[in-house]
Structure formats: C-alpha cells, structure tokens
MMTF fields as JSON, N, C-alpha, C and O atoms, coordinates in Angstrom:
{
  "mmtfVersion": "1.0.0",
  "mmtfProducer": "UNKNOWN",
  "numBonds": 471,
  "numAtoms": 472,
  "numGroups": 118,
  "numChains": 1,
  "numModels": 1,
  "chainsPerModel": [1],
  "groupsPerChain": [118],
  "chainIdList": ["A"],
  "bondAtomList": [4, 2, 8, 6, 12, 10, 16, 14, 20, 18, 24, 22, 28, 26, 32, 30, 36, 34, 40, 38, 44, 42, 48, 46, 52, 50, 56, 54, 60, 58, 64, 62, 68, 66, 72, 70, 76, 74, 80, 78, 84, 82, 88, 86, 92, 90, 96, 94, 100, 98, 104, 102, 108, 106, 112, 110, 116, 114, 120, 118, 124, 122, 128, 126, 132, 130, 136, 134, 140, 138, 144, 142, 148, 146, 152, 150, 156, 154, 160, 158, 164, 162, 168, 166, 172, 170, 176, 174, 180, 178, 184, 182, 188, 186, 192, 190, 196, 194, 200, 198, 204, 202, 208, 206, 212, 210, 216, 214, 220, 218, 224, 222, 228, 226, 232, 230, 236, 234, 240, 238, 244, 242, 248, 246, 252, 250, 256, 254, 260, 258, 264, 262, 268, 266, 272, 270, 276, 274, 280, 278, 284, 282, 288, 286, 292, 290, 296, 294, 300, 298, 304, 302, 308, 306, 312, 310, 316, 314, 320, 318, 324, 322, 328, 326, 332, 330, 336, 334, 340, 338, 344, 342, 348, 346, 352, 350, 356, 354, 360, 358, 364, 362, 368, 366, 372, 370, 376, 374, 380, 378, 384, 382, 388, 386, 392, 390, 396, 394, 400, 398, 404, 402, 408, 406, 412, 410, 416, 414, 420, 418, 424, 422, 428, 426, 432, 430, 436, 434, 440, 438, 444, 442, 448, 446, 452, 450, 456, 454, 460, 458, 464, 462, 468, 466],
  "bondOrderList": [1, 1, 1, 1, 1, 1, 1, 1, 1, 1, 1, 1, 1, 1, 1, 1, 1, 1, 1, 1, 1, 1, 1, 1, 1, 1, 1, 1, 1, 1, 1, 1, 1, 1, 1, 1, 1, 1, 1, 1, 1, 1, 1, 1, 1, 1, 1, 1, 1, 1, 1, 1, 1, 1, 1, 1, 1, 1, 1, 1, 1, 1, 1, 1, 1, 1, 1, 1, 1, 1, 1, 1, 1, 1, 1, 1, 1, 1, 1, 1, 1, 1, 1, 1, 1, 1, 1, 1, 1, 1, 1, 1, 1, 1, 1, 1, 1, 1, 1, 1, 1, 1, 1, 1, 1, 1, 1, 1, 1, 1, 1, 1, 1, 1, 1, 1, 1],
  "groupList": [{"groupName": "UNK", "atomNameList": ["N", "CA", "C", "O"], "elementList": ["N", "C", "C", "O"], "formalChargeList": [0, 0, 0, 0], "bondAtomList": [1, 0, 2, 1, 3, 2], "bondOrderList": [1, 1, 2], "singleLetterCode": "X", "chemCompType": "L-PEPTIDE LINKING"}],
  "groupTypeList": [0, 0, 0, 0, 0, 0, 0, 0, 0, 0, 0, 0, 0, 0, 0, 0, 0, 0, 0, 0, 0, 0, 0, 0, 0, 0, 0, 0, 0, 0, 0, 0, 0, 0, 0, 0, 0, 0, 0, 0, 0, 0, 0, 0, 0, 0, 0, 0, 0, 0, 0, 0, 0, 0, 0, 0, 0, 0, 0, 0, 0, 0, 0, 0, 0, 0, 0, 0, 0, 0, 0, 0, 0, 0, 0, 0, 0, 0, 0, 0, 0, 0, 0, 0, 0, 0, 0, 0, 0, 0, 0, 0, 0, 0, 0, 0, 0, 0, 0, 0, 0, 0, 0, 0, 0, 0, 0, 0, 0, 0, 0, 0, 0, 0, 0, 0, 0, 0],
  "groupIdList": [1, 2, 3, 4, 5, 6, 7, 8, 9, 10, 11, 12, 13, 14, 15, 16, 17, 18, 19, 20, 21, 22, 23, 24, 25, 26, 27, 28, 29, 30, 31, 32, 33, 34, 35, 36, 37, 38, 39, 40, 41, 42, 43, 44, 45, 46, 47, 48, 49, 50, 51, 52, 53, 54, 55, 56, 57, 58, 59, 60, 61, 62, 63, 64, 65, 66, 67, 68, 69, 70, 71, 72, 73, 74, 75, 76, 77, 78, 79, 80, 81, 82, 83, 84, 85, 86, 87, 88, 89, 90, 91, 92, 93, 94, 95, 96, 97, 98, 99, 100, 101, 102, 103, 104, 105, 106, 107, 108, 109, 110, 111, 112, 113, 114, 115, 116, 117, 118],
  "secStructList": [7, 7, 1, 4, 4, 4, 7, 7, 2, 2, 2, 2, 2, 2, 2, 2, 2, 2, 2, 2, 2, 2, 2, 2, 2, 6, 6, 1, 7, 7, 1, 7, 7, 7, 7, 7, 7, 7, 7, 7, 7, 7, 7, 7, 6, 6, 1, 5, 7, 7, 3, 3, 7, 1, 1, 7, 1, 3, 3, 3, 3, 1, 7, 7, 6, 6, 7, 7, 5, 7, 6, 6, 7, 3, 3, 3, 3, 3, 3, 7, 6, 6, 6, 7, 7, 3, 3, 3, 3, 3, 3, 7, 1, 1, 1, 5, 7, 7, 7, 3, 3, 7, 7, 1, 1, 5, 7, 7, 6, 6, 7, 3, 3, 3, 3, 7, 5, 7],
  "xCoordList": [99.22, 98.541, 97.095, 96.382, 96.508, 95.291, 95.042, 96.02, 93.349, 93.449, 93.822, 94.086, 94.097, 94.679, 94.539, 95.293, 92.786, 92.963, 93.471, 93.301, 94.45, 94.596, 96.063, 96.601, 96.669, 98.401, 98.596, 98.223, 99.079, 99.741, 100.791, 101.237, 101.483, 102.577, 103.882, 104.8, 103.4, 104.779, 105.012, 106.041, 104.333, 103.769, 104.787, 105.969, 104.03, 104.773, 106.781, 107.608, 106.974, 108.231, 108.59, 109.77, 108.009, 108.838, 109.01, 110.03, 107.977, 108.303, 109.226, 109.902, 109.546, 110.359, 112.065, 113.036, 111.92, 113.197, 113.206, 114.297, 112.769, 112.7, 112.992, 113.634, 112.528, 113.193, 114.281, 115.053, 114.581, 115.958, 117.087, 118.146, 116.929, 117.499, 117.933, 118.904, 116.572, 116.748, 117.899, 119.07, 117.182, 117.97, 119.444, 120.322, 119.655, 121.528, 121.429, 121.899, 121.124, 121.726, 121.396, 121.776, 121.036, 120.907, 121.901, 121.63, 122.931, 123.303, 123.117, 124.02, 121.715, 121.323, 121.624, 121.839, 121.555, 121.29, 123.057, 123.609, 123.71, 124.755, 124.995, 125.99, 123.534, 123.313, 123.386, 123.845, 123.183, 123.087, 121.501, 120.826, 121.176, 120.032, 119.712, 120.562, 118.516, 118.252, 118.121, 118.398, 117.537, 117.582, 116.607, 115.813, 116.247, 114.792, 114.393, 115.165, 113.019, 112.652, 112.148, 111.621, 112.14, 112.178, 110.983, 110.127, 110.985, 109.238, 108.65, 108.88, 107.852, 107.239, 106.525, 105.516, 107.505, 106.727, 106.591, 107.533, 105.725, 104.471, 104.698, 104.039, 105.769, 105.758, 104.827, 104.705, 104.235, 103.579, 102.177, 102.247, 101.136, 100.274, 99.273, 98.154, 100.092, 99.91, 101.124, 101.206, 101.602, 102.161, 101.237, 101.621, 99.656, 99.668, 97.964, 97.18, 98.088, 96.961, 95.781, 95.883, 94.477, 93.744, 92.479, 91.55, 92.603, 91.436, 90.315, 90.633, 89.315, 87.913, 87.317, 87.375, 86.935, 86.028, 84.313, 83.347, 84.341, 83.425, 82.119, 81.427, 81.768, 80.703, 80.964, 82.154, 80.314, 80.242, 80.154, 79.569, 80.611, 80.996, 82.606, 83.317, 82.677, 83.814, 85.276, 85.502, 86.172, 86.944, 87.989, 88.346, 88.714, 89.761, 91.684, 92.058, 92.36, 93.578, 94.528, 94.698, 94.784, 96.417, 97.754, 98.801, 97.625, 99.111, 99.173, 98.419, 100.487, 100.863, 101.114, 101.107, 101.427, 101.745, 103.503, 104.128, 103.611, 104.976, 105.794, 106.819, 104.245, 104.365, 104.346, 103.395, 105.676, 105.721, 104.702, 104.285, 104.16, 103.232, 103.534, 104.078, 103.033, 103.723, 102.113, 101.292, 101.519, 100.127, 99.692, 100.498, 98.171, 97.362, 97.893, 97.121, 98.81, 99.455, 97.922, 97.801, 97.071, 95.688, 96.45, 97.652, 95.428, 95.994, 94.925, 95.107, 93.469, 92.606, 90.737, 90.167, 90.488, 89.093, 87.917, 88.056, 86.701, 85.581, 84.466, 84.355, 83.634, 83.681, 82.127, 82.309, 80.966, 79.785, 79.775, 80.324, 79.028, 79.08, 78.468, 78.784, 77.062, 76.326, 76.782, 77.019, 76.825, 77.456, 78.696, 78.938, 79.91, 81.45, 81.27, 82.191, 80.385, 81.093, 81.792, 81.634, 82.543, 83.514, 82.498, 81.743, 82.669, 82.004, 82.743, 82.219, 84.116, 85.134, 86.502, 86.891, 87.424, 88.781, 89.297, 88.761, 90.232, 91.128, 92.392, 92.894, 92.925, 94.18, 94.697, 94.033, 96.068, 96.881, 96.821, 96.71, 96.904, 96.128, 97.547, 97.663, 98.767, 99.934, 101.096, 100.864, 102.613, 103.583, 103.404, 103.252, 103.465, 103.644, 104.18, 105.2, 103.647, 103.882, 103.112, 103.95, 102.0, 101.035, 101.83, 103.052, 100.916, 100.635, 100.037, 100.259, 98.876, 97.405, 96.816, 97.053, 95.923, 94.951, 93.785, 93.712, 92.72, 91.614, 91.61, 91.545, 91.679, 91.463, 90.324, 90.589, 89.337, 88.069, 87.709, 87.683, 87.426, 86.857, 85.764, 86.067, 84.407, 83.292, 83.56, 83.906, 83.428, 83.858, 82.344, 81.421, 82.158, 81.389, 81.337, 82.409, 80.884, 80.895, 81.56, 81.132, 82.731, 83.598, 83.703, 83.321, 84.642, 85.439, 86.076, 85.953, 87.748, 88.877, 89.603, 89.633, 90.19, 90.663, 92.024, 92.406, 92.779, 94.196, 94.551, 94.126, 95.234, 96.108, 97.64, 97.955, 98.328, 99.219, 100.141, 99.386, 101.666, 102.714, 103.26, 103.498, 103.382, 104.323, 105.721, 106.549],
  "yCoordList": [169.788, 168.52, 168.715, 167.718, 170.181, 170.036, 169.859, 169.929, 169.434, 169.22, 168.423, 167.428, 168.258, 167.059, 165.235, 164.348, 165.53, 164.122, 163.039, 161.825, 164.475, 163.611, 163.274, 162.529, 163.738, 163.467, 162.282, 161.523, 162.006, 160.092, 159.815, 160.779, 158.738, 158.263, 158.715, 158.852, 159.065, 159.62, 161.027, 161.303, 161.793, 163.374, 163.299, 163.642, 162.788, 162.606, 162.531, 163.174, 161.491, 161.176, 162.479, 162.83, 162.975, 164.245, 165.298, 165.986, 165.513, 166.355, 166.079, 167.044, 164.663, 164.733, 164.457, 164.421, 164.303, 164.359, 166.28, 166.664, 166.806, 168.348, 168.885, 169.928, 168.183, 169.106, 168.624, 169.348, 167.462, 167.104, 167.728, 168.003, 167.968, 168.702, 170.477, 171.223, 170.559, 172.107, 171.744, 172.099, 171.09, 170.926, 170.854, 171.554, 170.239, 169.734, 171.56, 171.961, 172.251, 173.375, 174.245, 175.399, 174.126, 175.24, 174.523, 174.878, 173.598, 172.569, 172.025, 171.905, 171.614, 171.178, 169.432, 168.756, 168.936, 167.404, 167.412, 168.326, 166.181, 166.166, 164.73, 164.271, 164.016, 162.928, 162.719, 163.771, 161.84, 162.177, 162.667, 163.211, 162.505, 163.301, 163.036, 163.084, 162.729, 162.152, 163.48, 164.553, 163.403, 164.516, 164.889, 163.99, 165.965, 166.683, 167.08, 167.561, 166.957, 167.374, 168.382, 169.068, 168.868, 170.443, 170.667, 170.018, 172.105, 172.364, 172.95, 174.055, 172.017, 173.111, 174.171, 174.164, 175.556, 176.782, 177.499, 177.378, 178.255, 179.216, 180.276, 180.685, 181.353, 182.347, 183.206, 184.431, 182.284, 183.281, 182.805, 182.078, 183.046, 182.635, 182.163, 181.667, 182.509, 182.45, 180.357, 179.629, 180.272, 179.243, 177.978, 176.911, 178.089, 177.077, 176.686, 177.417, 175.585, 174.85, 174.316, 173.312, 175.12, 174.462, 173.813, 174.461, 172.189, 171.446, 171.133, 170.437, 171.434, 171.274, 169.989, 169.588, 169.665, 168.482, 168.76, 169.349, 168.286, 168.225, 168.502, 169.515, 166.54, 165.732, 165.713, 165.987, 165.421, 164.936, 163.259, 162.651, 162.964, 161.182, 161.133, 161.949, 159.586, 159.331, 159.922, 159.807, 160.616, 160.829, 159.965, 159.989, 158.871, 158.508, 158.433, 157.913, 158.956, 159.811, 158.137, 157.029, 158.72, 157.897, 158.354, 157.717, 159.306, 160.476, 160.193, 159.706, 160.756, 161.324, 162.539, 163.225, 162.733, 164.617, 163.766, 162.717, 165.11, 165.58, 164.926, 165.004, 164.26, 163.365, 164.259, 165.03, 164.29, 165.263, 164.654, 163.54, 165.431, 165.068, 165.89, 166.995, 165.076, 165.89, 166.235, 165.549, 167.345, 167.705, 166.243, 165.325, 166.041, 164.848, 163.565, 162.622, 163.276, 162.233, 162.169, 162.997, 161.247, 160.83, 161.389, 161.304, 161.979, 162.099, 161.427, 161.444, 160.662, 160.783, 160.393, 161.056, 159.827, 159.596, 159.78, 159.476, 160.478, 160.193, 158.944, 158.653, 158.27, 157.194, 157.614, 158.477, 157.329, 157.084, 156.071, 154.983, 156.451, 155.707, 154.393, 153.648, 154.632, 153.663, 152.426, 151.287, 153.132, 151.844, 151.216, 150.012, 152.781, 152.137, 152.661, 152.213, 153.4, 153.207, 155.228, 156.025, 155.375, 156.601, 157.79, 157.934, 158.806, 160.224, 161.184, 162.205, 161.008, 161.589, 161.474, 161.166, 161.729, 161.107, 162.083, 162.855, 162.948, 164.032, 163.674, 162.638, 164.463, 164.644, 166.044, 167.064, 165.97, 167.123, 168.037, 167.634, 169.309, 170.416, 170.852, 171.349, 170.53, 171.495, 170.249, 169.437, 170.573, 169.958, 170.581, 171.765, 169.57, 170.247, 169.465, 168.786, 169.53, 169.074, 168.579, 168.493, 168.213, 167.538, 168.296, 168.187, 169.268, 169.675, 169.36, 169.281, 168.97, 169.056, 167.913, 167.636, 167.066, 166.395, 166.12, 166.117, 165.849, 166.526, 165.005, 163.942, 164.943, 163.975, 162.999, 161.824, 163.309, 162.513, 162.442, 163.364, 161.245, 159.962, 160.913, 161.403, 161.235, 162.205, 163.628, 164.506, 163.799, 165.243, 165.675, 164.916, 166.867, 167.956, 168.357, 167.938, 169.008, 169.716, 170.702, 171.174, 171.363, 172.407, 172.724, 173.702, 171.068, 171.425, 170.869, 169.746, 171.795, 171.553, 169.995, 169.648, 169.103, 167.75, 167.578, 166.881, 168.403, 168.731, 170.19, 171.117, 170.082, 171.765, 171.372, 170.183, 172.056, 171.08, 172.649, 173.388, 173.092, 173.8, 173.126, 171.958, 174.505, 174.583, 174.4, 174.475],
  "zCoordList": [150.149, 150.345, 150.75, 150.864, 151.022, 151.679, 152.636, 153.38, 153.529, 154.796, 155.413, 154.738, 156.958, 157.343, 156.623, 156.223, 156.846, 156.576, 155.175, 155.062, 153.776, 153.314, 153.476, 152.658, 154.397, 154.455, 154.431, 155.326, 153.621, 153.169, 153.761, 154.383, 153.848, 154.06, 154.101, 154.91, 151.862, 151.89, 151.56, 150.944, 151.831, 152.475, 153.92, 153.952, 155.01, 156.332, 156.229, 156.876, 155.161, 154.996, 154.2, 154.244, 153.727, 152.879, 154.022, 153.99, 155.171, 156.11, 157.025, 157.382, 157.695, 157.934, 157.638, 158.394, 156.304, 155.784, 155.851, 156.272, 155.706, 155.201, 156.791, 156.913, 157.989, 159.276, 159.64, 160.268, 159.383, 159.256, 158.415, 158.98, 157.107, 156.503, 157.249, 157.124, 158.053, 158.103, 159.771, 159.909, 160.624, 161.925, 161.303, 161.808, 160.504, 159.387, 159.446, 160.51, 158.895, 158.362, 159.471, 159.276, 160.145, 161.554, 162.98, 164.127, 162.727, 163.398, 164.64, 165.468, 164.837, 165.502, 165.541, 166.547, 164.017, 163.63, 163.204, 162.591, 163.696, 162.686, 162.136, 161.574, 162.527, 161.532, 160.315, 159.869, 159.26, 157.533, 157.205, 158.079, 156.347, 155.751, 154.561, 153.672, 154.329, 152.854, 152.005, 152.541, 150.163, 149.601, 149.989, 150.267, 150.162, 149.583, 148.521, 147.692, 148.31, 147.193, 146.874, 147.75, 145.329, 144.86, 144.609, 144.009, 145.357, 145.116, 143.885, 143.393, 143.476, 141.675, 142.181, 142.886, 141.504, 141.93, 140.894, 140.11, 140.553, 139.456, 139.729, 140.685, 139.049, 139.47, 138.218, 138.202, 137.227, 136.43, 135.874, 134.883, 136.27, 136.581, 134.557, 134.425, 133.601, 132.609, 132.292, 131.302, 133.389, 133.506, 133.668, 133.189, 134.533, 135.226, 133.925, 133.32, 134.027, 133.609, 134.394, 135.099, 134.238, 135.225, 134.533, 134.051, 134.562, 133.535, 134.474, 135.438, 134.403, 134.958, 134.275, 133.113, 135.004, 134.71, 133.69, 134.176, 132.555, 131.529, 131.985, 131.89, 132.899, 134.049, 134.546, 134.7, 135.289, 136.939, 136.694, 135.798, 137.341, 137.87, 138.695, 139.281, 138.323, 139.395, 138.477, 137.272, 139.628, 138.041, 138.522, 139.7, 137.28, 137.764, 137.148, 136.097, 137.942, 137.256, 137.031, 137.538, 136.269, 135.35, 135.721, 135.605, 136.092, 136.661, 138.217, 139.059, 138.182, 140.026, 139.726, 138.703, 141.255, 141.272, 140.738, 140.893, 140.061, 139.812, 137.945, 137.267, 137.949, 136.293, 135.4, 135.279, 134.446, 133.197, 132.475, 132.792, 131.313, 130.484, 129.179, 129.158, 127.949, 126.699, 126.309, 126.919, 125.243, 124.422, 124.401, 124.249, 124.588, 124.352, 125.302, 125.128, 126.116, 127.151, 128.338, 129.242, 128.134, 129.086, 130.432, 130.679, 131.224, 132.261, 133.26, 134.477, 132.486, 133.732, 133.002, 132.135, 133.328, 132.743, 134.297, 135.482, 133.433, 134.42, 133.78, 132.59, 135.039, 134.404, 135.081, 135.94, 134.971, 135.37, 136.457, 136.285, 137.843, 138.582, 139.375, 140.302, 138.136, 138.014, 137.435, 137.838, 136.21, 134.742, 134.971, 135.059, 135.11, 135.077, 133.305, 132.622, 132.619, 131.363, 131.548, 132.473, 130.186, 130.122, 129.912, 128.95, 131.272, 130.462, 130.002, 129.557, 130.036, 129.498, 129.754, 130.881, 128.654, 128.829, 129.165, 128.371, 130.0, 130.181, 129.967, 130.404, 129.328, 128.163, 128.304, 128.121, 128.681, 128.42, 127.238, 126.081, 127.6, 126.926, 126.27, 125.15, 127.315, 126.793, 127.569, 128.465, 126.651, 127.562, 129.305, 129.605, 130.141, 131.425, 132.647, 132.527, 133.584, 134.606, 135.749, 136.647, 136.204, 137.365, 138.315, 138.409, 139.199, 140.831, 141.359, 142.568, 140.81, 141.6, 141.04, 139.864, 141.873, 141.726, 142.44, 143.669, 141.533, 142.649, 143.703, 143.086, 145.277, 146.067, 145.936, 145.679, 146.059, 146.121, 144.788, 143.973, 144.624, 143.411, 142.727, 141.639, 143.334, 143.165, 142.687, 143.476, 141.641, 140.807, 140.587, 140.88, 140.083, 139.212, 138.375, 137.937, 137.491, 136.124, 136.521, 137.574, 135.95, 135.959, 137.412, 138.054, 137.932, 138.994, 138.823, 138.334, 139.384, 138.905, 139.354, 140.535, 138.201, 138.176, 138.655, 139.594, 137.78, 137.695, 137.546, 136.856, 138.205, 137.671, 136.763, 136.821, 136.164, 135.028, 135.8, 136.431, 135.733, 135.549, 134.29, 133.981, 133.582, 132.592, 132.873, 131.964]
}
C-alpha cells in the first residue's frame, strides 16, 4: 500500500481481518473470521508488466488493484491539466492482472502508472 498516508479504509479492514485470522490459528481468537484475501505474488520477474507513463499530466485510472485485464482492455488515460483534453490512453499491453497503481493524480514522463502480473 505504500506510505502511511495512503492506507484506506479498506486496506485497514484487510489487516484486520488478516490478525484475526492469524490470532484463529495460533488460538488465541475463537471467534469467527472473515476470508482473507490472496496475495498476488511474482515469483518471476519476466512475469510483471511495468507501463510508464508517455506525458506528464493528470493520469486517470479505469481499473482497481486486483482487476483482470485481457491485450488492449483501457486501463487509464492522462488527461492535460489545464484543458481536461486526452494526452494519452493506457491500454493493456498483455492478458494480466493490476498490482499497482500509481497514487497521486500528477504523473511524469516515464513514471511508472501501473504495474500489470501475468
């Protein structure tokens, strides 16, 4: 998730469903327990997709983390922040998967937008 200040809502709720889960299996908790969720992990680094941004402007995503995506599925446009008109559309490179998205609205020229898992 990055640094503190961007932990969301439901970040918080995934952690504490996840020490609950662990207190359940170390039996500490013998309350119920919601699921947890599965972590997308990269064990091969020829796996992961990393799309950089074209321009610089505002970039703004169409995806969440954890959204499958098929070749060409928009994942995300940068838009000029003066105008509001398009400086580029970002589009899935390969079938995959959303990990990453870049937090802040304000992007760069070849800085990273999304990272995609295969």
């Amino acid at each position: 998730m990055g640094v503190g200040m961007r932990i969301t809502r439901s970040y918080g709720d995934q952690l504490v469903d996840g020490t609950f889960n662990l207190m359940k299996k170390l039996g500490i908790w013998t309350g119920s327990v919601h699921q947890v969720q599965v972590p997308i992990i990269s064990r091969n680094p020829k796996d992961v997709s990393y799309l950089n941004a074209k321009v610089s402007g505002i970039f703004i995503p169409s995806v969440q983390h954890g959204t499958k995506l098929k070749k060409g599925d928009q994942i995300g446009k940068i838009v000029d922040p003066l105008t509001g008109t398009i400086r580029d559309q970002v589009t899935a490179p390969v079938e995959s998967k959303v990990f990453f998205i870049h937090n802040e609205p304000l992007t760069y020229a070849n800085t990273a937008v999304i990272k995609l898992v295969q």
